[in-house]
C-alpha positions in Angstrom: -8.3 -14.7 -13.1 -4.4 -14.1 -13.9 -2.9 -11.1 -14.2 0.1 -10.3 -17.1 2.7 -10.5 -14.9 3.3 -6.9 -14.1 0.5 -7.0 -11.0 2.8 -6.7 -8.2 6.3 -4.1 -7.8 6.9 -6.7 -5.2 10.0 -6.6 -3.0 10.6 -3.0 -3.8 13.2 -3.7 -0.7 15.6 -0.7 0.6 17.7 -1.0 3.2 19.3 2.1 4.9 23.5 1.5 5.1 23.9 -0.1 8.6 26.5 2.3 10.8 29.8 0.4 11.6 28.4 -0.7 15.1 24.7 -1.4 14.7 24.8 -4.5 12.0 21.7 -5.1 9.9 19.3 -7.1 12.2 17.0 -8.0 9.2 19.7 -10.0 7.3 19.4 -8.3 3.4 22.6 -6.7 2.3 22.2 -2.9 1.9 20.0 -1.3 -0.9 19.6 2.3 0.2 22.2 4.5 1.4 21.5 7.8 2.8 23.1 10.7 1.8 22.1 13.2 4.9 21.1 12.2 8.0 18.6 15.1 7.9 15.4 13.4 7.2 13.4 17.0 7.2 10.2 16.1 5.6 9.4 19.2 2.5 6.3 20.1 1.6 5.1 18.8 -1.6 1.1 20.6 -1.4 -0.1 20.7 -5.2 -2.2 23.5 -5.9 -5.8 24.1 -5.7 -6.0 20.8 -3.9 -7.8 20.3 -0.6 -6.0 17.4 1.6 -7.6 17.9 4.7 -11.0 17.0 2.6 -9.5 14.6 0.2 -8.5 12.4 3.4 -11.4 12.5 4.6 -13.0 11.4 1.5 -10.3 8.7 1.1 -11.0 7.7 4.2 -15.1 7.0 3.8 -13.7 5.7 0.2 -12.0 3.0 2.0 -14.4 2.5 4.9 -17.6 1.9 2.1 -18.5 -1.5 1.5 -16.6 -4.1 3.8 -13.0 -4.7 2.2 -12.0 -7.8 4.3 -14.2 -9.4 1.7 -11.8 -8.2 -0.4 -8.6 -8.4 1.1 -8.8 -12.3 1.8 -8.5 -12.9 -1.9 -5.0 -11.5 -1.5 -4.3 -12.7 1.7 -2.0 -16.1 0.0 -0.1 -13.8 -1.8 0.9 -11.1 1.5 2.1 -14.5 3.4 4.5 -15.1 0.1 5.5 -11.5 -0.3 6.2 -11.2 3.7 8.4 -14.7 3.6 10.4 -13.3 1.1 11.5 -10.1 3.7 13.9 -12.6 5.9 12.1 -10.5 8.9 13.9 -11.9 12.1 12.2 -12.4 15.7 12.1 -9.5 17.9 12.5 -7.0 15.1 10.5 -3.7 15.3 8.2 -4.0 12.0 5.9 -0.7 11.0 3.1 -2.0 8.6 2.0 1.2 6.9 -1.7 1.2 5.6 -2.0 -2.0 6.8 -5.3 -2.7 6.0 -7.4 -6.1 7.8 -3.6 -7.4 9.0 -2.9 -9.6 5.3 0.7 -8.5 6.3 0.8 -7.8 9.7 -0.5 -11.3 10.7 2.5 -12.9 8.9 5.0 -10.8 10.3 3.5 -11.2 14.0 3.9 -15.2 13.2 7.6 -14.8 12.3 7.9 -13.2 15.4 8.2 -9.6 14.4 7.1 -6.7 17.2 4.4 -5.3 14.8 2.6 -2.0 14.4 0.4 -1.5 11.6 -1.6 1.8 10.9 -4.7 2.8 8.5 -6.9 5.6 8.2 -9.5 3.3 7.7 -11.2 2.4 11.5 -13.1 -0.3 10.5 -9.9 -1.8 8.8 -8.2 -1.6 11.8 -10.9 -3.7 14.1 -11.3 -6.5 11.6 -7.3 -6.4 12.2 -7.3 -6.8 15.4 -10.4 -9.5 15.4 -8.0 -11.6 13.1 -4.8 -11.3 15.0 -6.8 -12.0 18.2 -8.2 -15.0 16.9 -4.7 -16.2 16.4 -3.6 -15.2 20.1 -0.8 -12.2 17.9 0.2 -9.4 20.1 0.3 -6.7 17.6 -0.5 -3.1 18.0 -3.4 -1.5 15.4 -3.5 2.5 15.4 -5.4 4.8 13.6 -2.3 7.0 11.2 -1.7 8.3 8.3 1.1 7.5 5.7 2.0 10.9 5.1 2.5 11.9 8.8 3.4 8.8 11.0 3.4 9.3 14.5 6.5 7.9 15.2 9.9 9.4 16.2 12.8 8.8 14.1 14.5 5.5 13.5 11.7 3.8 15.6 11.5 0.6 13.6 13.7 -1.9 12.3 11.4 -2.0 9.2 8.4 -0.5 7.3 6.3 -2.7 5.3 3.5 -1.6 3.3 1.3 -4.0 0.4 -1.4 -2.4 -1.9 -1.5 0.0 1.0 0.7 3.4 1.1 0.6 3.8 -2.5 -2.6 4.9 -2.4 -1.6 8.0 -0.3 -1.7 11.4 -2.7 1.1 12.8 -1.8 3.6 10.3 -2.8 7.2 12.2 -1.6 5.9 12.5 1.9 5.5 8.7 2.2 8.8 7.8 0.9 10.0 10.8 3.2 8.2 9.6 6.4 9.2 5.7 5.5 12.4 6.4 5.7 12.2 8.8 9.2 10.7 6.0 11.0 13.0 3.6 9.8 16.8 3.1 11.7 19.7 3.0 9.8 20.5 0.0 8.3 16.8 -1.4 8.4 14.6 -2.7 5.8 11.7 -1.0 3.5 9.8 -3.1 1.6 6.7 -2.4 -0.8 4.2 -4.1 -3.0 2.4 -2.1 -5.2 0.2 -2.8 -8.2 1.7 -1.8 -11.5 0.4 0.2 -14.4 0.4 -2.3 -16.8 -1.2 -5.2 -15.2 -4.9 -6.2 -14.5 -5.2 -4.3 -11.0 -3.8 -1.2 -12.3 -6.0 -1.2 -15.5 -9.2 -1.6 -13.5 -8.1 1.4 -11.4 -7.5 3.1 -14.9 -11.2 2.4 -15.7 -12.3 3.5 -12.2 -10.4 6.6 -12.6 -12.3 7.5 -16.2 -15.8 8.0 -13.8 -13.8 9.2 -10.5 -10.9 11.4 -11.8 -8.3 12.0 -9.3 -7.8 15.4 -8.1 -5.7 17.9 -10.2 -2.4 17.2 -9.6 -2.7 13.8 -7.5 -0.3 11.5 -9.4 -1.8 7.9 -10.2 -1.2 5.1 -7.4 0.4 2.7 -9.7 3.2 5.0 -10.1 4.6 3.0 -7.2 4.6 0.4 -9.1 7.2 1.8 -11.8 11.0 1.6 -11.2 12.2 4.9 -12.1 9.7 6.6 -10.5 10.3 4.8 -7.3 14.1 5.8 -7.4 13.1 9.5 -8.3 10.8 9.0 -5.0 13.1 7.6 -2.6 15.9 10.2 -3.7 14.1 12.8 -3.4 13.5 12.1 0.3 17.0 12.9 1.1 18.8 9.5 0.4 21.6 8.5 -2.6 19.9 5.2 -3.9 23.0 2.3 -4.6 20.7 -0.4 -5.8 17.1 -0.6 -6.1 15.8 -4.5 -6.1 11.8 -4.2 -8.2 10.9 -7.7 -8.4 7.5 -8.0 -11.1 5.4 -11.5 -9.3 2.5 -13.0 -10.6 -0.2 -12.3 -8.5 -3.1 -14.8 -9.4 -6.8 -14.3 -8.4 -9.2 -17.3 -7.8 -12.9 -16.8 -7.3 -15.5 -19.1 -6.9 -17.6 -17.4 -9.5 -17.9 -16.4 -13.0 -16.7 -13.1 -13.9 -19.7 -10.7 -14.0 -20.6 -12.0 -9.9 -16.7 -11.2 -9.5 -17.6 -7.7 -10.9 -20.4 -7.4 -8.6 -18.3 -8.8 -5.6 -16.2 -6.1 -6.1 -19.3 -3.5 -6.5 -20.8 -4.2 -3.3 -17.6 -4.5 -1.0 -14.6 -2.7 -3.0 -15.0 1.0 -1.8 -13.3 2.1 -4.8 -15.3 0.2 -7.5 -18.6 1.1 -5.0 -17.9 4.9 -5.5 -17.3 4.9 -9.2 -20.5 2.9 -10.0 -22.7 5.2 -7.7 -21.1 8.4 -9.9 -23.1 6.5 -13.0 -26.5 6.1 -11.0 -26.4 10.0 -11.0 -29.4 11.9 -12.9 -28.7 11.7 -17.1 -25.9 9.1 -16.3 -27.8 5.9 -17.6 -26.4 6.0 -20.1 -22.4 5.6 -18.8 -24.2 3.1 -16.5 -24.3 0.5 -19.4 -20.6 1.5 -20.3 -19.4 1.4 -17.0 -20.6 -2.2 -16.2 -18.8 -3.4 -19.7 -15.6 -1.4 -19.2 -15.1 -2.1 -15.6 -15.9 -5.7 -16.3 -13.3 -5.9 -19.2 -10.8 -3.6 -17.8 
């Protein structure tokens, strides 16, 4: 299964404007300067919207099923997508919503110093099963992408696949990326885009589990503009902005409608829009559901 070439935003890399005395440790010439160095993170609450319970609900979205099933489908194309960040030894990493480690494992074998947070517990202990099967020292904490519990300029970079664009409120990640991140260091993102097959099944999803009034879609992230409106909004003047569209192919070793189900049993996501059709007088968008989400 091939996406259309708009699957990834990868290598949404930003680098802060390295002072005249600190030098950019990670190597990429500068991408982001920032205007202030007041970093004050806004509130950006959208009405008539609950986050305390919509986190929560994320949060047993995420933990449903057993998404390291999942995530090793994609796990070839975090390697490639880390390789291309130039991360050097002994450099602070922060991998935000990092999931079962795809990216965190790969930047602990460059020889990063890595930190990678998820809401999601489970996540977090296949992650640390994985890296210490491989003998990585890296550090897996329970946090959120909206209110890191870092101090400022902490890390040499902040990484974050598939991951922090999930998060609803999409200002205060871009605001807290760049708090935890020193001058002159390097953010990078992959994010699924609008247009190509990941996004579209999240579309389909979406039509049976609306998003909350207010909540932007995820695959915003995954749209150039938007991005700069993002990161400029968070306090910094954007100088270049580097969106690089991948390929981002899938294999299977099945035939599409047991790939369907694969992702029915173990995606959280796809597992909570299916059981909203299995609800009484919902037959009916049952049968739809299986052919939309299967042609999505």
């Amino acid at each position: 299964m091939r996406d259309d070439g708009r699957s990834t935003l990868d290598d949404l890399v930003g680098q802060k404007r390295c002072s005249r005395d600190e030098g950019c440790r990670l190597g990429l010439r500068p991408l982001i300067e920032p205007g202030l160095a007041d970093f004050t993170v806004r509130s950006f609450a959208v009405p008539d919207t609950d986050f305390t319970k919509l986190k929560t609900q994320m949060r047993a979205t995420w933990m449903a099923g057993d998404f390291g099933v999942i995530a090793q489908y994609t796990a070839k194309t975090a390697e490639a997508f880390v390789s291309r960040l130039s991360i050097q030894r002994g450099s602070r990493v922060l991998d935000v919503a990092c999931g079962t480690g795809n990216t965190a494992i790969p930047e602990a074998r460059a020889g990063a110093i890595v930190t990678g947070v998820d809401i999601a517990l489970n996540l977090l202990e296949q992650a640390r099963q994985r890296a210490a099967q491989e003998g990585l020292a890296i550090t897996f904490e329970e946090g959120d992408a909206e209110r890191l519990s870092y101090p400022d300029a902490s890390f040499d970079g902040v990484v974050t696949m598939f991951g922090a664009m999930f998060a609803p409120r999409p200002e205060l990640v871009a605001a807290e990326m760049l708090r935890v991140c020193r001058p002159g260091g390097l953010i990078a993102m992959a994010n699924w885009t609008p247009t190509g097959f990941v996004g579209k099944m999240f579309a389909a999803s979406a039509k049976h589990v609306p998003p909350p009034a207010g909540v932007p879609a995820p695959t915003l992230w995954g749209d150039a503009p938007v991005v700069r409106q993002r990161l400029e909004g968070a306090g910094v003047t954007i100088k270049s902005l580097s969106c690089v569209p991948v390929f981002s192919e899938f294999r299977y070793p099945l035939p599409p409608l047991e790939v369907l189900n694969l992702f029915r049993q173990y995606f959280g996501p796809t597992q909570i829009a299916f059981s909203k059709t299995r609800r009484p007088g919902a037959s009916r968008a049952g049968g739809r559901s299986t052919r939309t989400l299967g042609e999505a």
